[in-house]
BALUM-393116 format. One line per 3 residues: number of its first residue (from 1); their letters; for each residue x, y, z negated of N, C-alpha, C. Coordinates in steps of 0.1 Angstrom, whole numbers, plus 2048, in hexadecimal, padded with zeros to 3 digits. Each point is the difference from the previous one (the first is absolute). Last residue first. Example, Ala and Ser with C-alpha at 12.3 -4.5 7.8 and 13.67 -1.06 7.14 Angstrom:
residues 2
2 = sa = 880:7EA:7B9:809:80B:800:7F8:80B:7F8 | 803:7C7:801:7F7:80C:800:809:80C:800
END
This chain:
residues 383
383 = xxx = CFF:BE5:78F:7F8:811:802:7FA:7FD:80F | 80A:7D6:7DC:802:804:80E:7F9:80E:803 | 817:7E1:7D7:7F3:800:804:805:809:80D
380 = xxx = 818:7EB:7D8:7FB:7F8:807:7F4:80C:805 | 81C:80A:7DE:806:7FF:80B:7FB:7FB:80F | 7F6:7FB:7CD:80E:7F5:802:803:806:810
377 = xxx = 7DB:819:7E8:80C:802:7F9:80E:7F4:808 | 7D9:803:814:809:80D:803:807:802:7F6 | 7E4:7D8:800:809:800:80B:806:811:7FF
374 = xxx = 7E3:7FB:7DD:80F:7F4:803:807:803:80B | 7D8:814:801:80A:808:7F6:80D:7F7:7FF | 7DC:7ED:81B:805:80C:801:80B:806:7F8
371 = xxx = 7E8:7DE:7EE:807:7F8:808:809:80B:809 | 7DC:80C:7E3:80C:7FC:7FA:807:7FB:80C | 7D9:811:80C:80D:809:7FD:80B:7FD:7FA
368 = xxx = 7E0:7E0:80D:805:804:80F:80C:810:7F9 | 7E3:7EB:7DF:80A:7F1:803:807:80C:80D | 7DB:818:7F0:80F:801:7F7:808:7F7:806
365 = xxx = 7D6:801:816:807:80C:805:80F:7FD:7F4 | 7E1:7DE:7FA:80A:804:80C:805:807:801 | 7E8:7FE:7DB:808:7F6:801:809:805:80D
362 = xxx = 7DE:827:7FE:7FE:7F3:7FF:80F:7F8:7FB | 7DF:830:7FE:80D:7F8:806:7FF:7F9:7FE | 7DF:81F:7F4:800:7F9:809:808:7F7:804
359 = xxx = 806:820:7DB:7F5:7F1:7FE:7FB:7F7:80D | 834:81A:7FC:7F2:804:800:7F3:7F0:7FB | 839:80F:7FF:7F7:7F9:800:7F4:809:7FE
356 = xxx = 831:814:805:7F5:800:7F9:7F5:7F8:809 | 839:80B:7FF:7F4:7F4:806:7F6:803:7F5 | 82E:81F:80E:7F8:800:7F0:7F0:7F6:80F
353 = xxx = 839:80F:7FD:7F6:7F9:80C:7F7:7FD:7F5 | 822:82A:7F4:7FD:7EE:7FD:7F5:7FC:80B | 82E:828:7FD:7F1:7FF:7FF:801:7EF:7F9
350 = xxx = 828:819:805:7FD:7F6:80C:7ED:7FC:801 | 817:823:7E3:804:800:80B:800:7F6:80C | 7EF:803:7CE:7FE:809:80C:806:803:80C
347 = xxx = 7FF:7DD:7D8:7FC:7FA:811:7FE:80F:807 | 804:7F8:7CF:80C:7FE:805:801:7FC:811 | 7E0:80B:7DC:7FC:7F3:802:811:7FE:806
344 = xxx = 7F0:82A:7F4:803:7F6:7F0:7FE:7F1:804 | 7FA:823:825:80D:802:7F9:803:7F9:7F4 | 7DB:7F7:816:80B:7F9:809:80B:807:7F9
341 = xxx = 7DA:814:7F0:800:7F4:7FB:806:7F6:80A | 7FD:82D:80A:808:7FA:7F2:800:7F5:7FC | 7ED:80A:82B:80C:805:7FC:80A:7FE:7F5
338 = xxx = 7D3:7F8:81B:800:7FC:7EF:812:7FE:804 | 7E2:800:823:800:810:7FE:800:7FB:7F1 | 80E:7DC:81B:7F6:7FF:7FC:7FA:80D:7F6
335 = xxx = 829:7F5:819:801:804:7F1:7EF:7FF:7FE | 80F:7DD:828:808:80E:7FF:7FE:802:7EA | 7DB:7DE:824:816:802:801:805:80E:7F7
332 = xxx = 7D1:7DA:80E:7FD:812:7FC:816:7FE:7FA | 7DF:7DC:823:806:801:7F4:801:812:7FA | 7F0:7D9:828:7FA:809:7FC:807:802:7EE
329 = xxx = 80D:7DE:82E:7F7:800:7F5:804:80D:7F6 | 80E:7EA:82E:7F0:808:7FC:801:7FD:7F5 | 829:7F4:810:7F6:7F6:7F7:7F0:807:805
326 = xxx = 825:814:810:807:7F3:804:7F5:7FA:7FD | 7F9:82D:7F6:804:802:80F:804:7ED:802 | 7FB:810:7D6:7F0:802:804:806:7FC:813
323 = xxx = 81B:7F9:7E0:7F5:7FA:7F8:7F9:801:809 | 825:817:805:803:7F2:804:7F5:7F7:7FE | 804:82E:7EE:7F9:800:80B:800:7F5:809
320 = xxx = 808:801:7D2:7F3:800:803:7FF:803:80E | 830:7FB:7F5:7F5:7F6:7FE:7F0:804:7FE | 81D:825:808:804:7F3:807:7F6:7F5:7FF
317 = xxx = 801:81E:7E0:7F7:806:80E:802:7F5:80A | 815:7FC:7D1:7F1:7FB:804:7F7:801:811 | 837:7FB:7FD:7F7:807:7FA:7EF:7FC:803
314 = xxx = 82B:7DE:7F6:7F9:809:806:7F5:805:7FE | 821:7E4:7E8:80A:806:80E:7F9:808:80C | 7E4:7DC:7DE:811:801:7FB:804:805:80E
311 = xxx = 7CB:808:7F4:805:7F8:803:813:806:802 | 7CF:80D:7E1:809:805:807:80C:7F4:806 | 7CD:80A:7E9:80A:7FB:7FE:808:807:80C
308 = xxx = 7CB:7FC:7E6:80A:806:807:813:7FC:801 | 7C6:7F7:7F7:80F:7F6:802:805:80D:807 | 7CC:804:7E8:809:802:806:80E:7FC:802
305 = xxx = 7D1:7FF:7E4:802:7FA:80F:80A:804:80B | 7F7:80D:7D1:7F1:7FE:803:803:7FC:80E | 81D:7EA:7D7:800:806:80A:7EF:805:808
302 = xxx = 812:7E4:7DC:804:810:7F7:7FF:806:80A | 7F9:7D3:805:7F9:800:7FB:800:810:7F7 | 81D:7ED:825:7F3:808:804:7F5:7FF:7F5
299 = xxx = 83A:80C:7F6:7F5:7F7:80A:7F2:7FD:7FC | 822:82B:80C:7FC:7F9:7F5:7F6:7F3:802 | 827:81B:825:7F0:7FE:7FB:801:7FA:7F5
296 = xxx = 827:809:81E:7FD:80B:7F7:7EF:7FF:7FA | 828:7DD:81B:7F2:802:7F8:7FF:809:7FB | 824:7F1:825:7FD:801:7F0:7F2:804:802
293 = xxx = 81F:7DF:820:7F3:808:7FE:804:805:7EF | 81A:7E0:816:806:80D:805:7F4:808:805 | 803:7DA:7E4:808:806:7FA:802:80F:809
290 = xxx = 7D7:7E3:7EE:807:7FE:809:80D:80D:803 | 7D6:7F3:7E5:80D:7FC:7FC:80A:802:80D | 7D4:811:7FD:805:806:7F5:80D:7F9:800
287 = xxx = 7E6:7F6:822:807:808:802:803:808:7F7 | 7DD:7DD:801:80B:7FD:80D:80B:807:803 | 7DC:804:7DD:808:7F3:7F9:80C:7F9:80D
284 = xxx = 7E6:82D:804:807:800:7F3:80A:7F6:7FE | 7D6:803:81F:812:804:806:80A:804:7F3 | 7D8:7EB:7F8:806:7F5:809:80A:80B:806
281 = xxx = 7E2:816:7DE:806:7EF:7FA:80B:7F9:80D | 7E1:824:808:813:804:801:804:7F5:7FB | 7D7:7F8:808:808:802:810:80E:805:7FA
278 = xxx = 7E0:7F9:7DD:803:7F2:808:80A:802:80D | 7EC:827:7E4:80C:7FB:7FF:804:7F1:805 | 7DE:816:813:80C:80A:802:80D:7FB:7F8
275 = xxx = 7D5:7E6:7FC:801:800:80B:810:807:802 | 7E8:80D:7D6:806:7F1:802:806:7FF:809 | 7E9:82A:7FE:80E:7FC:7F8:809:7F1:802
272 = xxx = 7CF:807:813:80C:808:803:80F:7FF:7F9 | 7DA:7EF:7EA:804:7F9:80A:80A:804:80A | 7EE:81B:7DF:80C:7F5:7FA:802:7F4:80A
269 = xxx = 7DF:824:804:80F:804:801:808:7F4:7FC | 7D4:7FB:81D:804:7FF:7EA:80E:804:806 | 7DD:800:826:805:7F4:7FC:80B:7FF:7F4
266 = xxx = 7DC:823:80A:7FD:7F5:7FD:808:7F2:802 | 80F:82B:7F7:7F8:7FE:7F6:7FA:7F2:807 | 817:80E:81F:808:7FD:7F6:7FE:800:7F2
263 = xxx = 7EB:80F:827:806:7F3:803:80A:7FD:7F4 | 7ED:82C:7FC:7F2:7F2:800:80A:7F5:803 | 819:823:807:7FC:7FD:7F4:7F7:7F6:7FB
260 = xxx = 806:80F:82D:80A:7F6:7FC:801:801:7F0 | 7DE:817:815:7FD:7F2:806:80F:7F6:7FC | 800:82D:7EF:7F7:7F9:7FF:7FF:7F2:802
257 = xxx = 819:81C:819:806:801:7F3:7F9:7F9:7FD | 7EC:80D:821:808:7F7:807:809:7FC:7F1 | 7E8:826:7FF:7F4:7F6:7FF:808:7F1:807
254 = xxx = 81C:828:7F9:7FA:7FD:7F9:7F7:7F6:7FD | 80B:816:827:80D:7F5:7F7:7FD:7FC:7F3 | 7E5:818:81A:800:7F3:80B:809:7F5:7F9
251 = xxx = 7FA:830:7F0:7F9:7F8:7FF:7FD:7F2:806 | 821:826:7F1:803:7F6:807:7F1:7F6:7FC | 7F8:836:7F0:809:7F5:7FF:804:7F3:80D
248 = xxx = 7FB:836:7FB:7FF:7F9:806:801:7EF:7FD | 807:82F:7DD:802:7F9:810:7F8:7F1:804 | 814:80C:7C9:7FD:80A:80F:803:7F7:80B
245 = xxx = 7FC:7EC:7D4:7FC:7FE:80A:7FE:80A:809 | 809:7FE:7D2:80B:7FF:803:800:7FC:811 | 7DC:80F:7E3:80D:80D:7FB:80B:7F7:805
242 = xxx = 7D6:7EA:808:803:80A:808:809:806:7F9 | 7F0:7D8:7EB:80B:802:807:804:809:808 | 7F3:80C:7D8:803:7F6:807:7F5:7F6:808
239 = xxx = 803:839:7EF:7FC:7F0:7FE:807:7F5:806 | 805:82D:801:808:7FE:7F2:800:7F2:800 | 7FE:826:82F:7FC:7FB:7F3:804:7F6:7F6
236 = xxx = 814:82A:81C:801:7EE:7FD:7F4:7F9:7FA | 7FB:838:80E:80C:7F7:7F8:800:7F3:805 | 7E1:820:80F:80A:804:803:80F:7F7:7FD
233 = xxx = 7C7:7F9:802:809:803:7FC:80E:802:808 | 7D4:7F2:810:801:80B:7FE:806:807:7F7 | 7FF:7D4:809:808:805:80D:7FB:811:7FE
230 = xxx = 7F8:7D2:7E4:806:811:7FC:803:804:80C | 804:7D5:80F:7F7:805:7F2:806:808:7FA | 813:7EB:82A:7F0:805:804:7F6:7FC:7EF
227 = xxx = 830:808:80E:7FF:7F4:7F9:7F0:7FC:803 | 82D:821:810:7F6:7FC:7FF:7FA:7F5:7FB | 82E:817:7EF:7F9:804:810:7F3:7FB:7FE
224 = xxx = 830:7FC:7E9:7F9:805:7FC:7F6:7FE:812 | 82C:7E7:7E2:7F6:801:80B:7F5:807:800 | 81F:7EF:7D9:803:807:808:802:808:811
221 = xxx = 7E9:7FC:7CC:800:7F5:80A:80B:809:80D | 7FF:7F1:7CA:7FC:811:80B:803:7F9:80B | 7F3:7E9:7D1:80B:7FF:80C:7FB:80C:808
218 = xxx = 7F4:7E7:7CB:801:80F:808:809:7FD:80C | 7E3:7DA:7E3:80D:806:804:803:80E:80D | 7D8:7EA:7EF:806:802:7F4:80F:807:7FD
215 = xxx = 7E9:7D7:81C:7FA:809:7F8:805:805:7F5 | 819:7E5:825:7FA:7FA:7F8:7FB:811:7F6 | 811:7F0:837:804:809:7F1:7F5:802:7F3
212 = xxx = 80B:7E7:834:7F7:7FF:7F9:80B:807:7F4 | 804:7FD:836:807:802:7F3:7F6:7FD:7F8 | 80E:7F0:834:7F7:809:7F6:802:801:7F7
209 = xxx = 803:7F2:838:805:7FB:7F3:7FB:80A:7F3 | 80B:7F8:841:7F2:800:7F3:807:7FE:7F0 | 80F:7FD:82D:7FC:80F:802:7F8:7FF:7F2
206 = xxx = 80A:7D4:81E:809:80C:7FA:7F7:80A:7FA | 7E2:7D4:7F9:80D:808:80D:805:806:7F8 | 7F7:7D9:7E2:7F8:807:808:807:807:80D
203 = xxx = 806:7E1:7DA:804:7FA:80A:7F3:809:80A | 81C:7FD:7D4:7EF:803:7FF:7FC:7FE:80D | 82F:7FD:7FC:7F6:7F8:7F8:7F2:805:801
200 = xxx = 80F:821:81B:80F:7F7:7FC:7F5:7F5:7FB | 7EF:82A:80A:801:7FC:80B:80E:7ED:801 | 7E9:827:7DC:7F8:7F6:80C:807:7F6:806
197 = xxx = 815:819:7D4:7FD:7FF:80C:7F8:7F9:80B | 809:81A:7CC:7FB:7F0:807:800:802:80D | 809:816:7C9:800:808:811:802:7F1:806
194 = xxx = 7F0:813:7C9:802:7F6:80A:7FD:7FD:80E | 804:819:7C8:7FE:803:80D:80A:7F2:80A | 7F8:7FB:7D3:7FA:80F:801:7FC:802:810
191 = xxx = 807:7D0:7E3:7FE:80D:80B:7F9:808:805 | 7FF:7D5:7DD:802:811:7F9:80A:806:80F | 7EC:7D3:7FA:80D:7FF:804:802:80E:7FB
188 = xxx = 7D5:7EF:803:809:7FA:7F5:80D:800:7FE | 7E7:81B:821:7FB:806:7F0:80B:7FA:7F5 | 808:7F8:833:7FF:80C:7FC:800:800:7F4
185 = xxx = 809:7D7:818:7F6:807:7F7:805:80D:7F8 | 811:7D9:82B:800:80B:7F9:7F4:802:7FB | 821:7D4:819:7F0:807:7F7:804:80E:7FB
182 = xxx = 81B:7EC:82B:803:800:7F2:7F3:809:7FB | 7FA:7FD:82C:80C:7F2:800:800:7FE:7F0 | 7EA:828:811:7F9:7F7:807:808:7EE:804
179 = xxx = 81C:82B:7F1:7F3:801:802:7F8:7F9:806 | 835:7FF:7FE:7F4:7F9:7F8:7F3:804:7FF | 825:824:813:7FE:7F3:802:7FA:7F6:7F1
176 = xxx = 7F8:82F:802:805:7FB:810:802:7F3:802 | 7F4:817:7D3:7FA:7F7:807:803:7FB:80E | 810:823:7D8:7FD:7FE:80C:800:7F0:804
173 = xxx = 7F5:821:7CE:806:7F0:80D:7FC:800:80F | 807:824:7CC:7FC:7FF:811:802:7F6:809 | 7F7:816:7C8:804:7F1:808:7FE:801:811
170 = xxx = 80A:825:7CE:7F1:7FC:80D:80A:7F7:808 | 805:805:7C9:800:806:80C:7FC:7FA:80E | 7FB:7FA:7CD:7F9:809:806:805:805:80C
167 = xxx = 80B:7DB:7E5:80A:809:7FE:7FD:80C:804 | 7E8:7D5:803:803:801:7F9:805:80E:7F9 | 7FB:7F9:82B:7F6:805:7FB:800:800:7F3
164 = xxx = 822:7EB:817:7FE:812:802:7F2:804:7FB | 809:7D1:7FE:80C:804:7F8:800:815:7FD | 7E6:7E4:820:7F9:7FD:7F0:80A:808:7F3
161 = xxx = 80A:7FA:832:7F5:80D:802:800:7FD:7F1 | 81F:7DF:807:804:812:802:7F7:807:7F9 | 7F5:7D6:809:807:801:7F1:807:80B:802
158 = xxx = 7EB:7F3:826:7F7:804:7F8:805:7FF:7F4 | 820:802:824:7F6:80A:7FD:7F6:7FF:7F7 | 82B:7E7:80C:7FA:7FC:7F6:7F2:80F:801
155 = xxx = 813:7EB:82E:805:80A:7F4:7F7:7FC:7F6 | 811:7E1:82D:7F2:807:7FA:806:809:7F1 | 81E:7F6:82E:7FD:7FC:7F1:7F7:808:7FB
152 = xxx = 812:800:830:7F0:7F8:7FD:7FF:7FF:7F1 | 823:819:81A:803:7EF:800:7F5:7FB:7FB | 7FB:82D:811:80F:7FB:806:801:7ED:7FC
149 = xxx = 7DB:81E:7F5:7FC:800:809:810:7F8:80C | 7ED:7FB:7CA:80B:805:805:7F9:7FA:813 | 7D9:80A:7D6:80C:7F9:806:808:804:80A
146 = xxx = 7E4:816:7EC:7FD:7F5:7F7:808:7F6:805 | 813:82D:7FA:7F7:7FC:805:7FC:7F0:7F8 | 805:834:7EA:80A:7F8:802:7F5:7F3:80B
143 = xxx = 806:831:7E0:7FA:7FD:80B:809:7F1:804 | 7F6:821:7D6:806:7F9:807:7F9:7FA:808 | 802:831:7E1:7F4:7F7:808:80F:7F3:805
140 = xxx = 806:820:7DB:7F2:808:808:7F8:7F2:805 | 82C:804:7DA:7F5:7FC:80B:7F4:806:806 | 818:802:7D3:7FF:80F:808:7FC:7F7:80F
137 = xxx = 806:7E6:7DB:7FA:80C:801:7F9:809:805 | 818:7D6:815:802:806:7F1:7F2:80A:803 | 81A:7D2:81B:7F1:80C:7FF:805:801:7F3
134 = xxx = 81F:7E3:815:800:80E:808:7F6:80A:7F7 | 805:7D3:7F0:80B:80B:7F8:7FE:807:809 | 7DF:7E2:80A:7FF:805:7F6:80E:80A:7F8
131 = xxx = 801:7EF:82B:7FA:802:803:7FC:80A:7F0 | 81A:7DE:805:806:809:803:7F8:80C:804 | 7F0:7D5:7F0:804:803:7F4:80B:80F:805
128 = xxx = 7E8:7E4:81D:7F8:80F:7F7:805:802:7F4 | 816:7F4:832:7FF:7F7:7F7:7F5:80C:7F4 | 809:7F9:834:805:806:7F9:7F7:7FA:7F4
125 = xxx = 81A:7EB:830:7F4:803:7F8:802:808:7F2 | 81C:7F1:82C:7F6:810:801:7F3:7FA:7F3 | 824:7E5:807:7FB:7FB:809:7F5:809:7FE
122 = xxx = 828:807:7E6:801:7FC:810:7F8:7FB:807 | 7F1:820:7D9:807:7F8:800:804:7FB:80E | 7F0:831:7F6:7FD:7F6:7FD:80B:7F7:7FD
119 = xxx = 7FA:834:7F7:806:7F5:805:7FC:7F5:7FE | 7E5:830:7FB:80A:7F9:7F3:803:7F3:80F | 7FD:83C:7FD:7FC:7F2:809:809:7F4:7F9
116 = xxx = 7E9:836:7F8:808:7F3:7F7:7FC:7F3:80A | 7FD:83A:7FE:7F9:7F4:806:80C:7F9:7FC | 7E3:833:7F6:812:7F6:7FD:7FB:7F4:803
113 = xxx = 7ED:830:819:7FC:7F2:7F8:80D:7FA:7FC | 7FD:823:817:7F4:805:7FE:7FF:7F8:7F4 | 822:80D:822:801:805:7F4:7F6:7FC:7F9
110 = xxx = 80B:7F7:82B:7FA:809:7FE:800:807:7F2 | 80B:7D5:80E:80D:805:802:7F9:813:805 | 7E1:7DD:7EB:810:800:7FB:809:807:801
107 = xxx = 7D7:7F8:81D:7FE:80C:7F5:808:800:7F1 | 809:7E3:82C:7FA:810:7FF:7FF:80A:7F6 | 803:7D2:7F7:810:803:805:7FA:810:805
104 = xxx = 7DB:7EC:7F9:808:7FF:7F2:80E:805:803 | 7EB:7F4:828:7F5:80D:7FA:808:7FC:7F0 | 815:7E0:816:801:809:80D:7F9:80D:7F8
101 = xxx = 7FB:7D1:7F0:80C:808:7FB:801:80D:806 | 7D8:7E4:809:803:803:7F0:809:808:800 | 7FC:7F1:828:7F2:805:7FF:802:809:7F3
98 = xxx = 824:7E1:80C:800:80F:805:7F6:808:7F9 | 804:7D3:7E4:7FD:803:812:802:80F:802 | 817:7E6:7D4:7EF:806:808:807:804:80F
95 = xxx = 81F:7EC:7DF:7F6:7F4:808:7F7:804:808 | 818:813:7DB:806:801:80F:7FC:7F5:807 | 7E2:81A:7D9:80A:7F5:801:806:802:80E
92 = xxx = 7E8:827:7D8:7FE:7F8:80C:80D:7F7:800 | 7E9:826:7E3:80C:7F8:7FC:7F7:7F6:80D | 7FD:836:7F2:7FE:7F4:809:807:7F7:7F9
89 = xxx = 7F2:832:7ED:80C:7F7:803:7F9:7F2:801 | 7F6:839:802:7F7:7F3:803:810:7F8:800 | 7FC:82D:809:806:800:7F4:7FA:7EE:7FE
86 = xxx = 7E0:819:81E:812:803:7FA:800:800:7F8 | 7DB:7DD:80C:800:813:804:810:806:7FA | 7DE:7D0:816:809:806:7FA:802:810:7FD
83 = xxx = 7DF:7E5:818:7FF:800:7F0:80C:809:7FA | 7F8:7FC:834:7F5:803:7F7:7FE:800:7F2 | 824:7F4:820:7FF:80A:7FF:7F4:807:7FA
80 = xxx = 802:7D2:804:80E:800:7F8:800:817:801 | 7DC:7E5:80E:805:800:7F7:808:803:7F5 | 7F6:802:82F:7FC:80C:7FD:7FF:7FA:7F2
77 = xxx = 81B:7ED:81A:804:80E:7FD:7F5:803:7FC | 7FC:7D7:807:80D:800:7F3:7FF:812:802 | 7DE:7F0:820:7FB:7FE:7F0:80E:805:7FA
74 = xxx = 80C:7FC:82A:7F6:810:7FC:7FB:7FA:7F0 | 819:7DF:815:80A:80E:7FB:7F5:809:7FB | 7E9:7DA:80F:807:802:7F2:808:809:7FC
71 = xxx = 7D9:806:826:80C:7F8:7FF:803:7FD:7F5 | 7E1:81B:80C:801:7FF:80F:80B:7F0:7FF | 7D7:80A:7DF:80E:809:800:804:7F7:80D
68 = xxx = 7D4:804:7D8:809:7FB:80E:808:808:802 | 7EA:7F8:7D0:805:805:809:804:7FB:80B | 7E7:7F6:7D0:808:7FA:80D:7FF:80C:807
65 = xxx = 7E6:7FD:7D7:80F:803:7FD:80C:7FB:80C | 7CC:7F9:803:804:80C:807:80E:807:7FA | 7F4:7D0:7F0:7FF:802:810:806:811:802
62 = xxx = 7FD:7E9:7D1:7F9:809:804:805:805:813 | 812:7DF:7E1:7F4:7FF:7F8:7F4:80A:80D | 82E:7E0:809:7F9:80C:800:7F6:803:7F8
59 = xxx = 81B:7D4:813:7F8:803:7F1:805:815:7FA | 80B:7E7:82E:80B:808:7F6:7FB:801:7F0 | 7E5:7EF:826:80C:7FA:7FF:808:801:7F4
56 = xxx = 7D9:813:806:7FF:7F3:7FE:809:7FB:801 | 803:82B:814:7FA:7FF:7ED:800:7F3:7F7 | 806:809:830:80B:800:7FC:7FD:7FF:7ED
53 = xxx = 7D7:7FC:81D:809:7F5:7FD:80F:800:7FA | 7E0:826:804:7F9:7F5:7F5:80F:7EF:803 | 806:827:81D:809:804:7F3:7F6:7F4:7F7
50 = xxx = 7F3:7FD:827:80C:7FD:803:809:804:7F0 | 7D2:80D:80F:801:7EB:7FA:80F:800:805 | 7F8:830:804:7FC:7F7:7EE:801:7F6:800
47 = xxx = 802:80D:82F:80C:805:7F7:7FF:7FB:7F2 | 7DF:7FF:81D:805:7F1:802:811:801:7FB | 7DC:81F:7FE:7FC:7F4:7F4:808:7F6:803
44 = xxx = 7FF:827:816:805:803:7F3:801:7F5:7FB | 7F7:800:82F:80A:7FC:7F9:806:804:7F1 | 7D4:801:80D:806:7F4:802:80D:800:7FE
41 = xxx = 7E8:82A:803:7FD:7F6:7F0:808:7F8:801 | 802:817:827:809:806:7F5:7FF:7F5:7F5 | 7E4:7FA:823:80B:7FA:800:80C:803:7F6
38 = xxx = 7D3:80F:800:800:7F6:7FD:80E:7F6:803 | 7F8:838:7F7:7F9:7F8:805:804:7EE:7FD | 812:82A:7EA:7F4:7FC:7FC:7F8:7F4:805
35 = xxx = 833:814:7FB:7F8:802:809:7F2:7FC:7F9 | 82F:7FB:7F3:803:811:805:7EE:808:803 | 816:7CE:7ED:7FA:80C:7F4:802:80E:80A
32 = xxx = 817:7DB:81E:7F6:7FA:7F4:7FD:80E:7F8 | 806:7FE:838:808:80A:7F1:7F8:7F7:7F5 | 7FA:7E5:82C:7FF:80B:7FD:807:802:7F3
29 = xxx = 7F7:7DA:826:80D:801:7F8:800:815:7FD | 7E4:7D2:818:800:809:7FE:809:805:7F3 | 7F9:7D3:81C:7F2:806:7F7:7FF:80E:7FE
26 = xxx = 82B:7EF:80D:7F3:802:80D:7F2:806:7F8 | 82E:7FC:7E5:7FB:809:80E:7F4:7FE:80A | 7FE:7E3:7DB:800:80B:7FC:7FE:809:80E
23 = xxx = 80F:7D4:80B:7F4:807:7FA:7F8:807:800 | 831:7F9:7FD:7FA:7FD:811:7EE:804:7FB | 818:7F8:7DB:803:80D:805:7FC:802:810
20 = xxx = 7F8:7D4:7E4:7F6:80B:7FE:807:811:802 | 815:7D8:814:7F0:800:805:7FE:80F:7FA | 828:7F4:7F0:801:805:80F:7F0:800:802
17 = xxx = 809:7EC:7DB:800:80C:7FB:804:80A:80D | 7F3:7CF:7FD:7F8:80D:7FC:802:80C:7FF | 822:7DC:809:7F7:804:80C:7EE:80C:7FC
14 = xxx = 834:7FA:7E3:7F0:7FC:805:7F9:805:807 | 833:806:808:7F5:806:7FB:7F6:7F9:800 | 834:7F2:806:7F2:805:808:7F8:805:7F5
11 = xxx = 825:80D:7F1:7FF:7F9:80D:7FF:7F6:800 | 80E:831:7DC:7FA:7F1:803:7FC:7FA:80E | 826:825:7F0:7F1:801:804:7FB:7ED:801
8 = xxx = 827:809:7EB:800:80D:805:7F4:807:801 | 80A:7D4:7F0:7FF:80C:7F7:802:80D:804 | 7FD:7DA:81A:7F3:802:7FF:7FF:80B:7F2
5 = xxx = 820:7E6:827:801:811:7FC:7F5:804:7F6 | 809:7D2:81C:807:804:7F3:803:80B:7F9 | 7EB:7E5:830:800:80E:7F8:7FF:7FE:7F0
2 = xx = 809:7E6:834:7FE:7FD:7F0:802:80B:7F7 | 7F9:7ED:838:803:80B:7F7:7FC:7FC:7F2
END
């Protein structure tokens, strides 16, 4: 088996970061900030060295501007439904993920918001000089990712965020994919607000991911319930991170987040990056020329690690499922819940076979898919 799905969910997991949730549960697995006694403490404290590391990542200044969140849709909505207020004009790209499009299209076709979606180029990247004629004025907020979750082209976001602050308006980068692949700095980079998923590059489990919203910025949250401060209040409270943390958090996921953050502070993002682009370096230079593959990827020095393509006379589904049922090998087929951005790519109807490299993968696993993909484009293989 060869798993090439890793911008879905990453695979395998540092072996740390299974230990320290196996762990936890046994050691004991109580409410962090509900309780007083000694397990409660623990896992408060083992929640903080989890935002002190996302902090260190992201050059954070201030940890408790982190939030957990069950996922990144939940960070984009409660962002994206937290700042805005009617009459609010968006300028987003057709590249964003559902997560983005899906709550802006809501409150679009609600009447609430005027939304502006700017078009990439053929190989899904958007450019800032398009970027700079969407934002006027009247701008509220743009939201845009750090990279395309369909063909992997990194976005000019930090010449965006610099360009909107410039122009005073609020900067929202979803981070779904490149977090913990492509450097971020909150401060030097001027974002306002920034939604991250566990469970992808950061190479933690499901169920985990978070926002960080930079001081200063009014968001209503839109989760109310318990937090275990103020509980003899009636309202939300104001502070952060509890005004965005009702409930129960994923604490097992969380401290499992961590342990794959650490693995990645201590072996340097940029080593990561390398690695990811070395693997697509080799299915790039086996399958950009070839006549009855196209390429909808940018190549890997503009890429956070993703080949997507589409083979001559059939549909993606077909072939990812010929991938996994002939080859085992582990791929992601169809619109990749990024709709529009197959509508400006010209692939919605047959999707794209999208190969995302992980840091675990190896030479081999690529030499065995290139060779795969050949054979199904020339015909050659056996159901």
């Amino acid at each position: 088996m060869i798993y090439l799905d890793n911008a879905a969910t990453s695979w395998p997991k540092p072996p740390q970061v299974i230990q320290a949730m196996a762990d936890f549960m046994k050691r004991g697995c109580a409410n962090p900030g509900r309780s007083a006694h000694e397990m409660s403490r623990q896992a408060d404290d083992a929640i903080f060295h989890t935002r002190e590391l996302l902090a260190e990542l992201f050059h954070i200044a201030d940890p408790m501007r982190i939030a957990f969140m069950p996922n990144a849709t939940y960070g984009l909505n409660m962002a994206i439904h937290g700042v805005l207020s009617n009459g609010a004009r968006v300028v987003t790209t057709m590249m964003e993920h559902n997560s983005v499009l899906r709550p802006l299209k809501t409150l679009e076709n609600e009447g609430r918001i005027h939304l502006e979606l700017i078009e990439p180029d053929k190989m899904g990247r958007i450019s800032l000089q398009s970027i700079k004629r969407a934002v006027s004025g009247s701008t509220s907020l743009v939201c845009m990712s750090l990279s395309s979750n369909v063909t992997g082209a990194i976005m000019p976001f930090a010449d965006a965020a610099k360009y909107c602050r410039s122009k005073d308006v609020l900067f929202l980068l979803d981070a779904s994919q490149g977090a913990g692949v492509v450097p971020i700095d909150v401060e030097s980079m001027c974002i306002d607000i920034l939604v991250f998923p566990g469970h992808k590059s950061l190479l933690g489990p499901q169920g985990t991911g978070g926002i960080y919203v930079r001081e200063g910025i009014p968001l209503r949250p839109i989760i109310q319930g318990g937090t275990g401060s103020l509980s003899d209040q009636l309202t939300q409270p104001s502070v952060y991170p509890d005004a965005l943390e009702s409930g129960t958090l994923n604490v097992p996921g969380i401290i499992g987040l961590g342990k794959g953050v650490s693995y990645i502070l201590d072996t340097g993002i940029e080593k990561i990056y390398l690695k990811k682009q070395q693997l697509l370096e080799l299915l790039f230079s086996a399958l950009e020329n070839d006549e009855r593959i196209t390429v909808f990827s940018p190549p890997p020095e503009q890429n956070s690690g993703i080949l997507s393509l589409s083979i001559e006379g059939m549909d993606s589904a077909e072939a990812g499922y010929i991938l996994n049922k002939s080859f085992g090998i582990y791929v992601r087929n169809g619109l990749h819940c990024a709709p529009c951005a197959h509508q400006a790519l010209g692939t919605r109807n047959s999707g794209l076979v999208r190969i995302s490299p992980g840091y675990f993968n190896d030479e081999s696993d690529i030499d065995l898919t290139i060779k795969a993909i050949q054979k199904i484009a020339g015909g050659m293989y056996r159901e």
